[in-house]
C-alpha positions as CSV (number, residue, x, y, z in Angstrom):
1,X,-1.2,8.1,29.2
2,X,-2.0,5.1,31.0
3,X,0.9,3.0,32.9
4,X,1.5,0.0,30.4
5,X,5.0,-2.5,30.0
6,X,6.5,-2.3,26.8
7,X,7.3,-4.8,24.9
8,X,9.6,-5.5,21.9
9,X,7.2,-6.2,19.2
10,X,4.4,-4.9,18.4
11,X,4.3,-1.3,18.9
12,X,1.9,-0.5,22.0
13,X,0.2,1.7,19.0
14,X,-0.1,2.5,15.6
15,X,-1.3,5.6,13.7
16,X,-2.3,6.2,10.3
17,X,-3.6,9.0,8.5
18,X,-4.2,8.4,4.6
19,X,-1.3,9.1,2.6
20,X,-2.6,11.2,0.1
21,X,-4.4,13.8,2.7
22,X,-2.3,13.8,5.9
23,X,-0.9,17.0,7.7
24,X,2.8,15.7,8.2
25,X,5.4,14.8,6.5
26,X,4.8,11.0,7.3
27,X,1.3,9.2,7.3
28,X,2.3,6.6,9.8
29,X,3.5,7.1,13.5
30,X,3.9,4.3,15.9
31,X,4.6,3.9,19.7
32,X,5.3,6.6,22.2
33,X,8.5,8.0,20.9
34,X,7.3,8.8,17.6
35,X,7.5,12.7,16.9
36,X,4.8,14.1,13.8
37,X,7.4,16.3,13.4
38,X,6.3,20.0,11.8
39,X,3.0,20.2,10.0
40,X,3.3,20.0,5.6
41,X,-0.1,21.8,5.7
42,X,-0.8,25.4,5.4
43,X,-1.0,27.9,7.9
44,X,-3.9,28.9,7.6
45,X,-5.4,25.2,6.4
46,X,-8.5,25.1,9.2
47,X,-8.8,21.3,8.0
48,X,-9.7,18.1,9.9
49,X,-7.1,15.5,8.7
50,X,-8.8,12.1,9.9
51,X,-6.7,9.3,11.4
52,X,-7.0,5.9,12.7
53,X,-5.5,4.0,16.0
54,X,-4.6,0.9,16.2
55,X,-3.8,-0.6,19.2
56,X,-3.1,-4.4,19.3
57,X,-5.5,-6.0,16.8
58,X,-8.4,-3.4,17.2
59,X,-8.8,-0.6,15.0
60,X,-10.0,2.6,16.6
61,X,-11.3,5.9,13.9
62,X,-11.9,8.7,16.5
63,X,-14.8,10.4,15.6
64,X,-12.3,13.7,15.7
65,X,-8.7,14.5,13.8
66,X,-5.8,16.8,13.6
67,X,-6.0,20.4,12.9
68,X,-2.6,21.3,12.2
């Protein structure tokens, strides 16, 4: 993690996974202290769940995901 000043508004990032195919609870996580909490899918779900970062006004899609 890179040494950055925080301030109040906006989040330093955002991230998204689609709502309707996400490995959490929650689809949307934003700034550092923001836990996924446990993983909704299954065990044994070998899955990539894809996301997006967004971090001021750019929009970054990894070309990997989350396998919870």
């Amino acid at each position: 993690m890179l040494n950055h000043e925080h301030k109040a508004q906006p989040p330093c990032f955002i991230v998204d996974f689609d709502p309707s195919d996400k490995p959490f609870g929650s689809a949307h996580f934003q700034g550092h202290p923001s836990p996924s909490g446990p993983a909704t899918a299954p065990a044994n779900d070998n899955k990539l769940y894809k996301y997006s970062v967004k971090v001021g006004n750019q929009t970054l899609n990894p070309k990997g995901g989350v396998k919870p």
